[in-house]
Legacy VTK file of the C-alpha trace (Angstrom):
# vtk DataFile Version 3.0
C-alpha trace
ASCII
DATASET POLYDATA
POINTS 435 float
-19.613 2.552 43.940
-17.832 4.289 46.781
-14.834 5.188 44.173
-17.523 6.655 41.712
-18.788 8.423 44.084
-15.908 9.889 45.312
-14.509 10.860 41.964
-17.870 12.626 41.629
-17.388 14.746 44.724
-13.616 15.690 43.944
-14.882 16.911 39.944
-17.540 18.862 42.257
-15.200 20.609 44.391
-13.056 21.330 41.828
-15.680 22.565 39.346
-16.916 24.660 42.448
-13.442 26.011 43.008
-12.743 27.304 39.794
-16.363 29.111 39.791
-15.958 30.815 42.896
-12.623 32.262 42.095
-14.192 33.331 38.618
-15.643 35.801 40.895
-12.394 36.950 43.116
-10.079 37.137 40.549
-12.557 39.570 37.981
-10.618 41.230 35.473
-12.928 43.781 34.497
-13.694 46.130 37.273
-16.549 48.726 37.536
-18.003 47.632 34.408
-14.975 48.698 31.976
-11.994 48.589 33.775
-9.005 46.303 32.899
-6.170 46.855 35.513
-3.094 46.482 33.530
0.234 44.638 34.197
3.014 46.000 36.292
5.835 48.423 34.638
8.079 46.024 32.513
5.718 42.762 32.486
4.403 40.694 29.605
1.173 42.051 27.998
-1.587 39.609 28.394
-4.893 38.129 26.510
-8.093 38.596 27.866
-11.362 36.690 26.237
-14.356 38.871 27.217
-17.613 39.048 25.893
-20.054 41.804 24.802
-23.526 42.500 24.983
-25.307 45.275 23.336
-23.886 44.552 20.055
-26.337 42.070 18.886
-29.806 41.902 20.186
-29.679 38.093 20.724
-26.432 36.601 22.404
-23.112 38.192 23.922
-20.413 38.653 21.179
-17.054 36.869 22.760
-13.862 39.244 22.039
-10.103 38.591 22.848
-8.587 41.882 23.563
-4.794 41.981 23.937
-3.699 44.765 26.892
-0.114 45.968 27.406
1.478 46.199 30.770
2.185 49.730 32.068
4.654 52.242 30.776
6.270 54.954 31.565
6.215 58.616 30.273
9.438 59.593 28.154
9.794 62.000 31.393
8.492 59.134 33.867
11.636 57.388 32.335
14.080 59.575 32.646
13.491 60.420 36.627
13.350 56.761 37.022
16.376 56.177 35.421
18.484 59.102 37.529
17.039 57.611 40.413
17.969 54.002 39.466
21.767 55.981 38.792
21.686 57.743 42.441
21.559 53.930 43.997
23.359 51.880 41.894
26.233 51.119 44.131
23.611 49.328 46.580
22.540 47.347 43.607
25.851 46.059 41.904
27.744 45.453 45.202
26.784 43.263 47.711
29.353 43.052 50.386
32.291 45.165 51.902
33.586 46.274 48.971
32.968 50.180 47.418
33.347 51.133 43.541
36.762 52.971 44.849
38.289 49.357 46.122
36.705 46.659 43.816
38.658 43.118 44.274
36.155 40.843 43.935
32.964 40.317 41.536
30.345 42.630 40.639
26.572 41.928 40.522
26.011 42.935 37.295
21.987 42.973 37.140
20.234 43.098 33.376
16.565 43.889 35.119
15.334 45.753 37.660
12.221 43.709 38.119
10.846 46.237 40.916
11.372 48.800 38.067
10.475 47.075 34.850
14.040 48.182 34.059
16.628 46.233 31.730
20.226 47.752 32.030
23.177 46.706 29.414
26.919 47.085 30.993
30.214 47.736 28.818
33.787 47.813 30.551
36.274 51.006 29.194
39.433 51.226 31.070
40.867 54.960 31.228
44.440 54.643 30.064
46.300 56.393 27.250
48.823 53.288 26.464
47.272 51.507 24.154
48.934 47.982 25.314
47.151 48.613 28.847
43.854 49.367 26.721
43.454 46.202 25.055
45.450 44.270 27.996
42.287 45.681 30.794
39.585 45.942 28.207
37.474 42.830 29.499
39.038 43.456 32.673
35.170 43.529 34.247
32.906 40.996 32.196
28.987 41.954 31.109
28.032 39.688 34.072
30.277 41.353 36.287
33.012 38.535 36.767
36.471 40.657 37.543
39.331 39.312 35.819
42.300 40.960 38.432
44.108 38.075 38.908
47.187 39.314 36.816
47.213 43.164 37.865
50.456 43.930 39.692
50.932 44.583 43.402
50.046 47.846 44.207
48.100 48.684 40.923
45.136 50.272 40.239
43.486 50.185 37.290
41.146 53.217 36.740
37.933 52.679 34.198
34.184 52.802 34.121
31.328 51.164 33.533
29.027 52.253 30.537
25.428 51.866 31.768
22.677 51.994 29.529
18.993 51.743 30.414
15.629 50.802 28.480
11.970 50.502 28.703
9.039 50.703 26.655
7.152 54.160 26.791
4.089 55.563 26.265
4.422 56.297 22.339
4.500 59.798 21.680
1.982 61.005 18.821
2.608 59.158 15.436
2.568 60.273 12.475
0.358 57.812 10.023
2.416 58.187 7.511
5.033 56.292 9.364
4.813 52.440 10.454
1.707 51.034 11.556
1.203 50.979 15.367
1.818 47.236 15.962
5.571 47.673 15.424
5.542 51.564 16.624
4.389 50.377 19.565
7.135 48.136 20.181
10.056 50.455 20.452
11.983 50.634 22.916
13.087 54.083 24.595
16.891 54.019 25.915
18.439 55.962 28.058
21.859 58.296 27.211
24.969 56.258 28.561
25.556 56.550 32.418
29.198 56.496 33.063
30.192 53.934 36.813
33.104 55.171 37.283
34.939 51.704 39.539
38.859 51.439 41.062
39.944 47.670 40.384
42.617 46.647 42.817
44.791 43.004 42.622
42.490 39.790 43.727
43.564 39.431 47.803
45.108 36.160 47.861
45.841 33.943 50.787
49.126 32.626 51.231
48.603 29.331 49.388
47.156 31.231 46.296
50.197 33.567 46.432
52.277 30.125 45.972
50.364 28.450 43.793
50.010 31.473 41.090
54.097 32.221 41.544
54.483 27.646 40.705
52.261 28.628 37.535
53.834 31.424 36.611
57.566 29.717 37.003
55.873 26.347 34.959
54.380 28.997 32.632
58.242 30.864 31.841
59.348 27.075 32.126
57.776 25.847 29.497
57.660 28.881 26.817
61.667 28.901 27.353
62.026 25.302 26.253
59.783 25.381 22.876
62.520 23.324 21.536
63.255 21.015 23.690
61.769 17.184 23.624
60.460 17.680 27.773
59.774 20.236 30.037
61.323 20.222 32.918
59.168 21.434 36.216
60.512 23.103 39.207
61.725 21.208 42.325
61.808 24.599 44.553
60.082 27.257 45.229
60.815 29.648 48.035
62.761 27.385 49.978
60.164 24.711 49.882
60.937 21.128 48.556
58.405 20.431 45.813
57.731 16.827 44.155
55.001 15.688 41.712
52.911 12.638 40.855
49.748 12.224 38.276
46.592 12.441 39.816
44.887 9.385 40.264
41.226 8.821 39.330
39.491 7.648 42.638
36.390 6.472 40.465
37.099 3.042 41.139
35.932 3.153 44.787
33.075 3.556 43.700
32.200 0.037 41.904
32.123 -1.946 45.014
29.859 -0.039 47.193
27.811 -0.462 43.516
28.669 -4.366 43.795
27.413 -4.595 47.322
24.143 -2.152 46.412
23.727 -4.729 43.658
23.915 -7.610 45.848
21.840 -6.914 48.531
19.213 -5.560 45.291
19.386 -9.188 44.203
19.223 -10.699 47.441
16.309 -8.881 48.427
14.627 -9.374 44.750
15.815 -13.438 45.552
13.611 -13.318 48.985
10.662 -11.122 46.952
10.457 -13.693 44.226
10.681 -16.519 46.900
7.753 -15.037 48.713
5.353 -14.657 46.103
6.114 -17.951 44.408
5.210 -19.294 47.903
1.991 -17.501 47.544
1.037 -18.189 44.455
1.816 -21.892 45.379
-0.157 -22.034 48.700
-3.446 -20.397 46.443
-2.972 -22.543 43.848
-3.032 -25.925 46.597
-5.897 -24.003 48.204
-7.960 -23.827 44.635
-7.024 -27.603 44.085
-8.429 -28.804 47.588
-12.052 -29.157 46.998
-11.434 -31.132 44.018
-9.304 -33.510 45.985
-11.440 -34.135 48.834
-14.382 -34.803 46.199
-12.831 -37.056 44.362
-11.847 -38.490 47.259
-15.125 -39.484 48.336
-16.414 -40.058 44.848
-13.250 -43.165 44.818
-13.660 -44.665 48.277
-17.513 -44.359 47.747
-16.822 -46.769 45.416
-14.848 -49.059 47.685
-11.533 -48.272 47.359
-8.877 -47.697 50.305
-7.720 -44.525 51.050
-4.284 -45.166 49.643
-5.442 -46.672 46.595
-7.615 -42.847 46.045
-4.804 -41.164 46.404
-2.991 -43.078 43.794
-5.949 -43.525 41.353
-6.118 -39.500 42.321
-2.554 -39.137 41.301
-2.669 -41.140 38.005
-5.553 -39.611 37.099
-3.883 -35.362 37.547
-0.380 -37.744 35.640
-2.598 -38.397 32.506
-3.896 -35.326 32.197
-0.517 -33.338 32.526
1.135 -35.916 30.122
-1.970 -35.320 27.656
-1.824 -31.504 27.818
-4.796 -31.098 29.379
-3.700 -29.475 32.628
-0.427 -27.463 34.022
1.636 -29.824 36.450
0.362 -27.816 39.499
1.739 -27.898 42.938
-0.767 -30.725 44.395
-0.440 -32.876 41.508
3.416 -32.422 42.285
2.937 -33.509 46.117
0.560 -36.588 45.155
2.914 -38.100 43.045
6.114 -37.569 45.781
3.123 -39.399 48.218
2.813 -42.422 45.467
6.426 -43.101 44.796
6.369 -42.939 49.350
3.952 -45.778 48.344
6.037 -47.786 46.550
9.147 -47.799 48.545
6.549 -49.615 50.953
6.907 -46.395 53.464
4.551 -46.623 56.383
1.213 -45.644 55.592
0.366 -43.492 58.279
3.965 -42.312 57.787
3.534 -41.086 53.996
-0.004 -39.033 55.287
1.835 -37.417 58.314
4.885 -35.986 55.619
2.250 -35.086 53.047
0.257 -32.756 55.767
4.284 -31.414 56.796
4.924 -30.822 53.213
1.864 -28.497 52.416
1.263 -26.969 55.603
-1.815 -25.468 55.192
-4.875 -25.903 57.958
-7.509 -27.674 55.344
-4.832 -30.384 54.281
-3.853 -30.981 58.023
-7.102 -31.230 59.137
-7.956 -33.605 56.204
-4.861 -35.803 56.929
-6.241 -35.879 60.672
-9.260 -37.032 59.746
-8.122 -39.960 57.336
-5.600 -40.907 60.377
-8.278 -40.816 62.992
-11.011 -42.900 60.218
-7.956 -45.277 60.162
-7.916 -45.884 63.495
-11.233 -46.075 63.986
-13.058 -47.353 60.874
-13.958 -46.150 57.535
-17.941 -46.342 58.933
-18.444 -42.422 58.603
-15.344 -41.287 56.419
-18.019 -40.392 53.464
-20.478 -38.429 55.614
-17.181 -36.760 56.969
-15.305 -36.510 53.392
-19.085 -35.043 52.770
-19.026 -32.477 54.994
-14.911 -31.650 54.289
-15.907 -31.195 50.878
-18.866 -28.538 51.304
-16.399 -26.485 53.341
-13.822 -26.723 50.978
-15.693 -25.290 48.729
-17.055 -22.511 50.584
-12.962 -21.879 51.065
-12.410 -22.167 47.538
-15.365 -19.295 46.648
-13.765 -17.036 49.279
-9.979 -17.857 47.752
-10.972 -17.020 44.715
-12.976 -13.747 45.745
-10.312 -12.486 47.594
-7.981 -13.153 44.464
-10.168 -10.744 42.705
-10.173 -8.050 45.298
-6.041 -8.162 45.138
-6.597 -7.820 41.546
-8.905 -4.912 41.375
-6.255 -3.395 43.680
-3.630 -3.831 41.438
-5.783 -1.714 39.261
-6.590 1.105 41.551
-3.139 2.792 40.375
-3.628 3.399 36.721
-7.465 3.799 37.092
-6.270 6.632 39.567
-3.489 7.981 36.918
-6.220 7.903 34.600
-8.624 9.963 36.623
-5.619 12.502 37.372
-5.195 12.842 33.504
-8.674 13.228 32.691
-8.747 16.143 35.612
-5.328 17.976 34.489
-7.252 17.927 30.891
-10.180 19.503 32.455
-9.085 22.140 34.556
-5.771 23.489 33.057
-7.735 25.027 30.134
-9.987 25.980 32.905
-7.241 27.515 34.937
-5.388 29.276 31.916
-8.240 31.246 30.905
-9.204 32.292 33.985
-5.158 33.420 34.702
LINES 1 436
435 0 1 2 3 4 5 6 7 8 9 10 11 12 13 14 15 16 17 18 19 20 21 22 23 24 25 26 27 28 29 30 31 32 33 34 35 36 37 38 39 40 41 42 43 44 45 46 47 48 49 50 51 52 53 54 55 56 57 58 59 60 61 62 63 64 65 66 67 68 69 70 71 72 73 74 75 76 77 78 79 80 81 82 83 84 85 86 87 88 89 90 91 92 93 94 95 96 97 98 99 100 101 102 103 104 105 106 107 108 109 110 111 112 113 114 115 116 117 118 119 120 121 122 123 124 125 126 127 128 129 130 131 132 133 134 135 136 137 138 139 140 141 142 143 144 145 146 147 148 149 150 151 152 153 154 155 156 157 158 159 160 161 162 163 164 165 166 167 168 169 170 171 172 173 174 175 176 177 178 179 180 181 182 183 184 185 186 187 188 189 190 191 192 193 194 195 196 197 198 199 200 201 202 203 204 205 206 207 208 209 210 211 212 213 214 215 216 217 218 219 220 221 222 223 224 225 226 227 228 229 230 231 232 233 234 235 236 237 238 239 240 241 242 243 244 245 246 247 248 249 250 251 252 253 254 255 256 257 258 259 260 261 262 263 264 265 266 267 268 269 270 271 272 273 274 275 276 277 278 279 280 281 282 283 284 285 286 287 288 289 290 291 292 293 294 295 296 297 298 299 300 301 302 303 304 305 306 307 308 309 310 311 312 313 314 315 316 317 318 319 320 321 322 323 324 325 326 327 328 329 330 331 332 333 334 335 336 337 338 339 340 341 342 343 344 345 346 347 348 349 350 351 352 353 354 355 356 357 358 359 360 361 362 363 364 365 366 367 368 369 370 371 372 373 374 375 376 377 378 379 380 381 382 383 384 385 386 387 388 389 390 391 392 393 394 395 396 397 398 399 400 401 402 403 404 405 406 407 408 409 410 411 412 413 414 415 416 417 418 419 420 421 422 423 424 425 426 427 428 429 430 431 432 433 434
């Protein structure tokens, strides 16, 4: 009840939430007004409904509104003033457009501006070699490729920038395409001309050695086309070099995995150890009331205590032998108790190592009270076996209600995954139309 209730309250509160903010997030203002998009965003659906057209019931309507666009002359200022500032944009650290060793930040949107710029690399040489040798010198992304420029080069070039947005379409002529696809185009702006300085890549002194080892490996190798081996260099500027393959370190790795694994399956080992311990101790505590009544039912009818157990034991024997019943845990310790029995073991002796077996309070207090009846008499074992068994079985209802509650526990987890479900189902749609 309490978990009905509560799932009640949450659909509530959510079902409250999303009609309140019905009300703060209106899209029609004044009546009639749809505020549009920002400059550049996607155009968006709107379901509305109308009244006045029929007499009778609202009329719903899904209206499609564009984001916000620019004039053709709108455009153009923006796109100057985009121009004026673009070395603040594309350049991001200590570098200038005159000096450019490192990468550019190439941006293809102004999101601020609803702006989407295309770049193109020309280098300004008249040697044709140079031309195609620096052409991708500066990628579209603005990754600068000066690694092989000479000391004390410049290479002179500049980037083509061009500029688009949608407009507001200018008057159209119906004779031309139908307003769907006019309204689509684009409007681009002439080709802006970066003009950038590209310098050789600063390198430290162990990239200055490393490049002049791949350049000597590089001549090394084209030299010797011919030959069966390729023989690499064992100096460089004075400095002793040697070489060995690289080894593959992945084999470190299996025996942290091999320990990881063990302690997994020790820990699993321990798990499984527990719960079978559980499950045993439950299932001894399910099978005690039915021992201490047959108990008295047998030595109601005059037999000995140890002849019950075994006339007990026989009994649970016949019935696991016949299929009748699973060879449970108690039937288990009754039969080590009757083979104690029959290697003549003292009496008091086999009771005393059945209570240590088991170890639970009901079967230690039952084993005192058959060693203290022993002691004492049998007079008033039956009105005490009596009075064990009426407990027992108040022990076995509450075992076996608490076995439920851990089992409707169990089941809180997918009835809650369920519920989330069921809730994502309902309010998404919800959410959606309201965004």
């Amino acid at each position: 009840m309490k978990e009905q209730i509560l799932c009640i309250a949450v659909s509530l509160f959510l079902s409250a939430i999303v009609f309140f903010s019905s009300f703060t997030d209106s899209v029609i203002t004044n009546g009639n007004l749809i505020k549009r998009s920002a400059y550049g965003s996607s155009n968006k659906t709107i379901s509305i409904e109308v009244s006045g057209l029929s007499e009778s019931k609202n009329i719903p309507l899904d209206i499609t509104v564009n984001s916000r666009r620019y004039t053709k002359e709108e455009a153009d200022h923006v796109f100057s003033e985009i121009v004026e500032n673009i070395e603040g944009i594309i350049i991001k650290d200590e570098q200038s457009l005159a000096c450019v060793s490192h990468d550019l930040q190439l941006v293809t949107r102004l999101k601020d501006y609803g702006i989407e710029l295309s770049w193109d690399f020309y280098p300004e040489t008249d040697d044709p070699t140079d031309y195609r040798k620096y052409r991708h010198l500066i990628e579209d992304d603005g990754t600068v490729h000066n690694e092989d420029i000479p000391e004390g080069s410049v290479i002179n070039g500049y980037l083509s920038l061009i500029m688009s947005t949608y407009i507001v379409p200018e008057a159209q002529n119906d004779t031309e395409q139908d307003s769907k696809d006019y309204i689509k185009i684009k409007y681009h702006s002439e080709p802006y001309k970066i003009y950038v300085n590209v310098v050789p890549k600063r390198l430290s002194e162990h990239e200055l050695l490393l490049k002049a080892l791949n350049d000597r490996i590089s001549a090394a190798n084209l030299s010797t086309l011919g030959e069966d081996s390729l023989s690499l260099p064992l100096e460089l500027d004075g400095l002793s070099l040697s070489y060995h393959e690289a080894q593959d370190h992945t084999y470190i790795i299996f025996p942290f995995l091999g320990i990881i694994a063990a302690i997994a399956i020790y820990l699993r080992h321990g798990s499984q150890k527990k719960e079978e311990k559980k499950k045993r101790e439950n299932m001894l505590m399910l099978d005690y009331s039915d021992l201490v009544s047959k108990l008295m039912v047998y030595t109601g009818a005059g037999l000995t205590i140890k002849n019950s157990f075994i006339s007990i034991s026989e009994s649970y024997d016949n019935l696991v032998n016949r299929g009748v019943k699973p060879d449970r845990p108690l039937s288990k310790e009754l039969r080590t108790l009757c083979h104690q029995f029959h290697r003549n073991m003292p009496e008091s002796e086999v009771y005393l190592d059945f209570g240590r077996r088991i170890n639970l309070k009901p079967y230690t207090k039952l084993i005192s009270l058959i060693e203290q009846n022993r002691k004492t008499g049998t007079k008033n074992l039956r009105a005490m076996l009596e009075l064990e068994m009426n407990d027992a079985f108040d022990q076995r209802k509450n075992a076996a209600k608490r076995l439920g509650e851990e089992a409707g526990t169990k089941l809180l987890l997918p009835l809650f995954l369920m519920l989330s479900i069921v809730m994502v189902i309902v309010i998404v749609p919800a959410l959606t139309a309201i965004s």
